[in-house]
C-alpha positions as CSV (number, residue, x, y, z in Angstrom):
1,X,-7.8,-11.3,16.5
2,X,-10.5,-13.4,14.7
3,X,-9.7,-13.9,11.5
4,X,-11.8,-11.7,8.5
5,X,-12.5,-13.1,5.2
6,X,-10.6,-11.0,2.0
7,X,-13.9,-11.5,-0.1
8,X,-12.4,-9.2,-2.6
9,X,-9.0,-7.4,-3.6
10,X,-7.6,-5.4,-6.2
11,X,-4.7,-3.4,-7.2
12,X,-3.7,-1.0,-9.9
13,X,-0.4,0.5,-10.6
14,X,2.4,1.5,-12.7
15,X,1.9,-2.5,-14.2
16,X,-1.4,-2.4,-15.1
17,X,-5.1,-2.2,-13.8
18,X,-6.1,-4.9,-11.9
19,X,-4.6,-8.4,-10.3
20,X,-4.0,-10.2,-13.5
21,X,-1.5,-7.4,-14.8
22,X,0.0,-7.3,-11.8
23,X,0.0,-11.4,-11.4
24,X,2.4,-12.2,-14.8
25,X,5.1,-8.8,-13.9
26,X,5.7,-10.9,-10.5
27,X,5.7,-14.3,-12.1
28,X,7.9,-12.6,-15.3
29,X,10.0,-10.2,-12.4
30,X,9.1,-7.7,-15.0
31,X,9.0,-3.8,-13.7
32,X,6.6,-1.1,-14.3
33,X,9.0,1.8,-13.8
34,X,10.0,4.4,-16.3
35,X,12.3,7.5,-16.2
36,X,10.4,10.3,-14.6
37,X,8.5,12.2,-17.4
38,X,5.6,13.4,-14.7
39,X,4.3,16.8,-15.2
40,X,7.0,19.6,-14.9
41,X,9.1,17.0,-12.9
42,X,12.5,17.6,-13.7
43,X,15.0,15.0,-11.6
44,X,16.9,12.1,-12.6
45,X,15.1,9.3,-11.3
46,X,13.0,6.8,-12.3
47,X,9.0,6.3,-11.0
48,X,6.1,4.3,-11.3
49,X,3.4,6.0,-13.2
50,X,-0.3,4.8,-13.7
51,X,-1.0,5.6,-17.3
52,X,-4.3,7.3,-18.3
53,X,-5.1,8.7,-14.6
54,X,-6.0,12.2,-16.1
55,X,-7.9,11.1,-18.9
56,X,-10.1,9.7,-16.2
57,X,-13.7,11.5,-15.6
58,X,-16.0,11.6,-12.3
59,X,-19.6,10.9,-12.2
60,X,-21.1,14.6,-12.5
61,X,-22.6,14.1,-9.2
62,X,-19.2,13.7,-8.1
63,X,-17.5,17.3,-9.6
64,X,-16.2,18.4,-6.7
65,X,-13.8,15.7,-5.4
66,X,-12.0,15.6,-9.1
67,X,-8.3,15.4,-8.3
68,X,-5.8,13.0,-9.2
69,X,-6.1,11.0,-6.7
70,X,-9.7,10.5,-6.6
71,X,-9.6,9.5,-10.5
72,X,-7.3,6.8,-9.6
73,X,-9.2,6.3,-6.7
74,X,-11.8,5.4,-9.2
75,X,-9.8,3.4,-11.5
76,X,-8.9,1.2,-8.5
77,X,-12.5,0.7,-7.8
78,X,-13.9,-0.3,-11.0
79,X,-11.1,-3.2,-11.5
80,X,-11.6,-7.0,-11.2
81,X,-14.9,-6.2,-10.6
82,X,-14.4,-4.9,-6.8
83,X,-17.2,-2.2,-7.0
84,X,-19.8,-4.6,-7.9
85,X,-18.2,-6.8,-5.0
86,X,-18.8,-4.0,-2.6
87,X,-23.0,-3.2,-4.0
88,X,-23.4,-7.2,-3.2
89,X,-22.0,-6.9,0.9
90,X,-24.2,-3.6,0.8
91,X,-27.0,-5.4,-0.4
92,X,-26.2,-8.3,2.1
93,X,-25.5,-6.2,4.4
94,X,-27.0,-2.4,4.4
95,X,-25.4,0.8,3.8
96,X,-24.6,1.6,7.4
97,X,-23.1,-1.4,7.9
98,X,-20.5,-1.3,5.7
99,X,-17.5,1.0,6.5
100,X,-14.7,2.6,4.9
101,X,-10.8,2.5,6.0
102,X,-8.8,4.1,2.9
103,X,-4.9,5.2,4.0
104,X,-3.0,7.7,1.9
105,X,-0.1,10.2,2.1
106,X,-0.4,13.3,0.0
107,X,-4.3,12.5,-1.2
108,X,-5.0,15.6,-3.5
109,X,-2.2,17.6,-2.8
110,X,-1.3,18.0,-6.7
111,X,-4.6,20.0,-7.2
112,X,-3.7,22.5,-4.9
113,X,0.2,22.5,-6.6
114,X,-1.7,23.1,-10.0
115,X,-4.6,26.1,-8.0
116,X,-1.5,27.5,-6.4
117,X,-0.4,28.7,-10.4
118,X,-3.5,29.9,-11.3
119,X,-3.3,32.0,-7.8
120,X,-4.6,35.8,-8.6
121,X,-1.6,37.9,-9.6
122,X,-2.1,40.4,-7.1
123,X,-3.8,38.7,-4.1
124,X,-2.4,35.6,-4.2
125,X,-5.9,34.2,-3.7
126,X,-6.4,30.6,-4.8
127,X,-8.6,30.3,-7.4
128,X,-11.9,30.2,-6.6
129,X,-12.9,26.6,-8.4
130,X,-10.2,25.0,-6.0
131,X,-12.4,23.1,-3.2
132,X,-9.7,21.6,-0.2
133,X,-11.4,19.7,1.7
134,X,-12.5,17.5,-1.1
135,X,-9.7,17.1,-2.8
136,X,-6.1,18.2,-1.0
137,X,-8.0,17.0,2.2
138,X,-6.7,13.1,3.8
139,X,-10.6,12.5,4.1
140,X,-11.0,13.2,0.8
141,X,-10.8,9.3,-0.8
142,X,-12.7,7.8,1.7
143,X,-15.7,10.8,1.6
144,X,-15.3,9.9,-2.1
145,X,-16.1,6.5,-1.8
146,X,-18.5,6.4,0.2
147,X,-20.6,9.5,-1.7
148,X,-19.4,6.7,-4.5
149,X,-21.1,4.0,-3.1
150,X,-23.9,6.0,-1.4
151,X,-22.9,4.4,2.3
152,X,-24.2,5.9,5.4
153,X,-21.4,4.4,7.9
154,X,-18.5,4.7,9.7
155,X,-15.2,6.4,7.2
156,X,-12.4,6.6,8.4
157,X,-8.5,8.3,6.5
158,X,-5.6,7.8,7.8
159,X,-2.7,9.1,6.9
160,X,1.0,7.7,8.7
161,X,3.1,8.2,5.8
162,X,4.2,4.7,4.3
163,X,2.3,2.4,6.7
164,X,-1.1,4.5,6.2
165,X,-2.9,1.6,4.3
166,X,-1.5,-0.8,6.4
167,X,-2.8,0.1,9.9
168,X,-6.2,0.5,7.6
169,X,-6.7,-3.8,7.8
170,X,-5.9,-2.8,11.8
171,X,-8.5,-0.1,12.1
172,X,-11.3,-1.8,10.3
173,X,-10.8,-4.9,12.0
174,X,-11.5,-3.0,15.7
175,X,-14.3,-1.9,14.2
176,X,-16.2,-5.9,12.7
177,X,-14.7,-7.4,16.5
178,X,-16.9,-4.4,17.9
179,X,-20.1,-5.1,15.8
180,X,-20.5,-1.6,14.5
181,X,-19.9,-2.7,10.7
182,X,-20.4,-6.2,9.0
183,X,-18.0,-5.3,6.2
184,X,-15.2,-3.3,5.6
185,X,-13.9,-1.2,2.2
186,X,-9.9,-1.0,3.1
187,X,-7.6,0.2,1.2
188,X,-5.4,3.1,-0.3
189,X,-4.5,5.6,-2.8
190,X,-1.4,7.3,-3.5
191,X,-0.6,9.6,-6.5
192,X,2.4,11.5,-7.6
193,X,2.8,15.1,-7.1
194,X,5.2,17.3,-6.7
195,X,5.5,17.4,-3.3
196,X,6.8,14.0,-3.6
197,X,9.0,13.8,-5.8
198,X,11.1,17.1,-4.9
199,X,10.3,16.3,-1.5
200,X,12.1,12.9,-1.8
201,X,14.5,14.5,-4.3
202,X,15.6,17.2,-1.2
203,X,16.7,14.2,1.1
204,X,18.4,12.5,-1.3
205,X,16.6,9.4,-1.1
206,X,15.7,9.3,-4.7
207,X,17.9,6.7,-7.3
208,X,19.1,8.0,-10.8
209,X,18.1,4.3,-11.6
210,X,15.3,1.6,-11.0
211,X,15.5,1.1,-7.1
212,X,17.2,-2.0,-6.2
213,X,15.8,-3.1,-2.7
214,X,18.5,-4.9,-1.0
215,X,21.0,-4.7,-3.1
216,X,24.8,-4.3,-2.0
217,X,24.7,-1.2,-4.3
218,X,21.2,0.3,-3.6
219,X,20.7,4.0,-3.7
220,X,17.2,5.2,-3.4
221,X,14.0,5.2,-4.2
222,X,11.9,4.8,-6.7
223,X,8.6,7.2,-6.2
224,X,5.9,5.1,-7.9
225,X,1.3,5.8,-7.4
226,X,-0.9,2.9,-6.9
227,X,-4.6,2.0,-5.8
228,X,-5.6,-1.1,-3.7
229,X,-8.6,-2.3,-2.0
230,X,-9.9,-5.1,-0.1
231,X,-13.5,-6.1,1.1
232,X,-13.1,-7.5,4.8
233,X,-15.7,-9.5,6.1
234,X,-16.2,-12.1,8.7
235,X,-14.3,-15.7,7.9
236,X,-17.5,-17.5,8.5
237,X,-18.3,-16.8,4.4
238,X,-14.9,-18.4,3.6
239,X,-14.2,-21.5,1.4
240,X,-11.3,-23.4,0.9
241,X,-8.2,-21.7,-0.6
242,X,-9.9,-17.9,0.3
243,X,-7.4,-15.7,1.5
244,X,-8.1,-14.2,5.5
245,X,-6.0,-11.6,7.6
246,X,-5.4,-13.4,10.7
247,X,-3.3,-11.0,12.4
248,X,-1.9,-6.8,12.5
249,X,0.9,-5.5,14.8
250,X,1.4,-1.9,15.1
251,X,4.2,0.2,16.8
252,X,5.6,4.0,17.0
253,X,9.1,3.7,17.8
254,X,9.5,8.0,17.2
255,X,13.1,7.3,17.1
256,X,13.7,9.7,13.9
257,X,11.5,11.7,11.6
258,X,12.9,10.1,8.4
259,X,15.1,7.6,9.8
260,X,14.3,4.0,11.1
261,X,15.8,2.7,14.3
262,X,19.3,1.2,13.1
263,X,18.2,-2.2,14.4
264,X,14.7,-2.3,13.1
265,X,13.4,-1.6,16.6
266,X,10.1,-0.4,15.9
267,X,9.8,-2.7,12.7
268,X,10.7,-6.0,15.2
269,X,8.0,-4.2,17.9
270,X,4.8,-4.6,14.8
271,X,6.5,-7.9,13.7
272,X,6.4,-9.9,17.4
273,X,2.5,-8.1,17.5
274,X,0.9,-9.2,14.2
275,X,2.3,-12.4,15.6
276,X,0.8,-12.4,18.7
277,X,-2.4,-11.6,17.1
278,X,-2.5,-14.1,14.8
279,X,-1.8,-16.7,17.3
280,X,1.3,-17.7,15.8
281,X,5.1,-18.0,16.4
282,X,7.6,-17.2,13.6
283,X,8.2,-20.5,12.4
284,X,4.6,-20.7,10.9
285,X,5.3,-17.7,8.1
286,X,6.1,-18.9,4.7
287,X,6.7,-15.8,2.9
288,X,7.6,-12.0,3.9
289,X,6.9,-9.4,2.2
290,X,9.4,-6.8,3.0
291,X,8.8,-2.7,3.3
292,X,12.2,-3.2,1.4
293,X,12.7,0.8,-0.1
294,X,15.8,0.5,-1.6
295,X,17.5,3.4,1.0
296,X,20.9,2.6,2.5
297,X,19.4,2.7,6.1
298,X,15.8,1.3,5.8
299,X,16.7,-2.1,4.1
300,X,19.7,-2.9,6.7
301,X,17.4,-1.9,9.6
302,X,14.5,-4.0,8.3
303,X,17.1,-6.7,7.7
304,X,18.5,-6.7,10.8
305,X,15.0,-7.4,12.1
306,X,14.0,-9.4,10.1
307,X,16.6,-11.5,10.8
308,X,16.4,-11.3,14.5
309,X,13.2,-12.4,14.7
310,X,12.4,-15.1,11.9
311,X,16.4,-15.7,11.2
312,X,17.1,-16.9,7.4
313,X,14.7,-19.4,7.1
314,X,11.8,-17.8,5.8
315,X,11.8,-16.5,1.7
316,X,11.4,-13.2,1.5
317,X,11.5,-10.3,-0.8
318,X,10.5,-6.4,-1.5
319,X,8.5,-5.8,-4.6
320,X,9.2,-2.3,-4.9
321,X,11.5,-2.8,-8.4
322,X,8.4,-3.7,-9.6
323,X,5.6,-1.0,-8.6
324,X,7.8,1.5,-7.0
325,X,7.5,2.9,-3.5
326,X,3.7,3.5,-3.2
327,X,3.9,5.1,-0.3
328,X,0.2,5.8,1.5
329,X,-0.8,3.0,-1.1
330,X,2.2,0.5,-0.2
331,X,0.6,-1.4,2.3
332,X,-2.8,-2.4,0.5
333,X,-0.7,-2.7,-2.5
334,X,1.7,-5.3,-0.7
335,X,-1.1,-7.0,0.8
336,X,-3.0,-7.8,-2.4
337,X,0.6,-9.1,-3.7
338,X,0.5,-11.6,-0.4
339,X,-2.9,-12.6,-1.3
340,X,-1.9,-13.5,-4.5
341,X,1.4,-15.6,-3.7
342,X,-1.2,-17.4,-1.3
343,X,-3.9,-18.4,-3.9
344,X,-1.3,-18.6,-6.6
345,X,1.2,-20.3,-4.9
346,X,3.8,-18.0,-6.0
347,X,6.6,-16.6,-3.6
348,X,7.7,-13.1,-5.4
349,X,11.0,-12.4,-6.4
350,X,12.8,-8.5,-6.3
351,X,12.7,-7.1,-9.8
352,X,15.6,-4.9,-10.2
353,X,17.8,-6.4,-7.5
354,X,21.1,-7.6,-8.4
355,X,23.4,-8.7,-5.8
356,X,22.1,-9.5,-2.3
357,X,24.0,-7.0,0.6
358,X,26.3,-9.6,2.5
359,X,25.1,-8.1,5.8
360,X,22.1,-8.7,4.9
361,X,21.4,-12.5,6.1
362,X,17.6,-13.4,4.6
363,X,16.6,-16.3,2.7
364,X,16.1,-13.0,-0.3
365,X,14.3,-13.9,-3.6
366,X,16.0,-12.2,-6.2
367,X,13.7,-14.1,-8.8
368,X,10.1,-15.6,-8.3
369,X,9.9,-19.2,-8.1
370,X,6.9,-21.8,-6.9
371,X,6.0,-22.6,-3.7
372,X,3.1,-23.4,-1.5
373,X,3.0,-20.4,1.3
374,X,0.4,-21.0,3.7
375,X,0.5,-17.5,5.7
376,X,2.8,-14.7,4.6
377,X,3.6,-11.4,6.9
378,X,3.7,-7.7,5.0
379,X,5.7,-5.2,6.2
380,X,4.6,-1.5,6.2
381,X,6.8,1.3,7.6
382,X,6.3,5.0,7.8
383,X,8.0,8.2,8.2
384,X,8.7,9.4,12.3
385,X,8.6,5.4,13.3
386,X,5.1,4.1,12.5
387,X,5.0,0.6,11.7
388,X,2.7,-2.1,10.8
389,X,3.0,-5.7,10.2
390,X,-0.1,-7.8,8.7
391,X,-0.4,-11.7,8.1
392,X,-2.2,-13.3,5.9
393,X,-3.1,-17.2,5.6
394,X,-5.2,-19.4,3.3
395,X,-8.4,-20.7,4.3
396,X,-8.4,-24.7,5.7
């Protein structure tokens, strides 16, 4: 693919609104997770929690998408400065030239878990201020920001479970090689809910503890909400040092609905095509950022081909003791976290980890330490086998 300038990113999450907060928690290999206090949530487990995200109000013109998601949506978009980035490429551009690719799992699905009490006692009716398809509804973020930023173009949801703002970077990217956008909102939001968290609970993938990716002794998950963006446009804006997505593989391997292929089939399959895309062979990435969930099964199957492929030369590590599983938002969030060890020259340890699994052979950070990556690869991998890999390298 040609590569496509990030002329903006952000991400907000359980550590903080914005880069910066989540800059010093990977240089410190701090964690933003807390026991699980959310709502009426009563499991043992720990999750990553935004603070504030219902104190948070919609413009009045925007009423009807108010949801959870949609406030942290907004939270997400007013950081670093990210929405006035986007008004610039609009002005630059034109408002139906500039499209939006936003990936999330659940979306509002907490607003119809709080309509569904408040159902009439003797219908059952929902209540009649509950609006679906702008809240509950995938669609719903991206309508949202575009109404938001009053665009006129393409926008486009996508929901794959864990890889959803992943494939994002892949979809918008069709979409500038095609010439029907100059500029590209991608991204994605993920916010806890019930669903989730019971969901998660009922397949015992959830840990009584922080999650420890790759740890001889890991046992779960750790459910956490996040929102990250990035403004893709074409690399002929970029300077020295600016961060560009030169490659995305994707792959559906369907071998389970919840379980990954025991050797990292369909993980290896996105892997060997964000390769091919970017023109490169596995000896040119510096840093790997692992899907790394923390479950028994995912981390040795990633492992595995991980190892396979790029053997145990390249540093790697998962960054989910820090922010938590994501989810929907995992994929932006990981790729902001790339672009920073890129311009910060920072390779990311794994907050939480411990002791490395033996059969496990990666070069695995367990603390963050200084380096001088030049492209770095981001794994993203979803429930029922769909997978995404993106690299990222530093402008020449």
């Amino acid at each position: 693919m040609t590569p496509l300038l990030l002329s903006a990113y952000t991400a907000t999450t359980c550590l903080g609104q914005g880069v910066d907060a989540l800059r010093a928690a990977l240089r410190e290999g701090r964690s933003g997770l807390a026991p699980c206090a959310f709502e009426t949530v009563r499991l043992d487990t720990w999750i990553g929690e935004v603070p504030a995200v219902d104190a948070v109000r919609l413009p009045e013109t925007l009423a009807d998408y108010d949801c959870r998601n949609n406030r942290l949506t907004l939270v997400g978009l007013e950081a670093d400065g990210f929405a006035d980035r986007v008004r610039a490429a609009i002005a630059r551009h034109g408002r139906d030239r500039v499209g939006v690719f936003l990936g999330t799992s659940t979306a509002g699905i907490l607003q119809t878990e709080l309509a569904y009490r408040r159902r009439d006692p003797q219908t059952g009716e929902l209540p009649a201020d509950f609006i679906y398809r702008t809240t509950h509804n995938s669609f719903s973020l991206a309508e949202f920001t575009r109404a938001y930023f009053g665009l006129e173009g393409i926008a486009m949801a996508i929901s794959t479970a864990c890889s959803s703002s992943a494939k994002v970077f892949a979809a918008a990217a069709r979409q500038l090689a095609l010439g029907s956008i100059d500029a590209a909102v991608v991204g994605g939001v993920d916010t806890l809910c019930l669903t989730t968290l019971y969901g998660f609970a009922s397949l015992e993938l959830t840990s009584p503890q922080p999650c420890r990716p790759y740890d001889a002794a890991r046992d779960g998950i750790s459910v956490g909400e996040g929102a990250a963006f990035a403004l893709l446009e074409r690399a002929d804006r970029a300077a020295a040092g600016d961060v560009l997505l030169l490659g995305a593989g994707e792959s559906s391997d369907a071998y389970h609905m919840s379980s990954p292929h025991p050797e990292g089939l369909g993980a290896r399959l996105a892997m060997e095509a964000a390769l091919r895309s970017a023109g490169l062979a596995p000896g040119d990435i510096d840093y790997i950022n692992l899907h790394g969930t923390s479950t028994p099964a995912n981390d040795a199957a990633e492992g595995r081909a991980v190892g396979a492929l790029f053997g145990d030369r390249v540093p790697c590590s998962s960054t989910k003791g820090a922010t938590g599983h994501t989810l929907g938002a995992a994929g932006a969030v990981e790729a902001v976290i790339c672009a920073l060890a890129l311009s910060d020259r920072l390779l990311p340890g794994s907050p939480g980890t411990a002791t490395l699994d033996p059969d496990i052979r990666l070069d695995y950070l367990l603390q963050a330490r200084a380096g001088t990556p030049r492209r770095a690869l981001s794994n993203s991998f979803g429930f029922g086998g769909s997978n995404c890999a993106l690299v990222f390298g530093a402008a020449a």
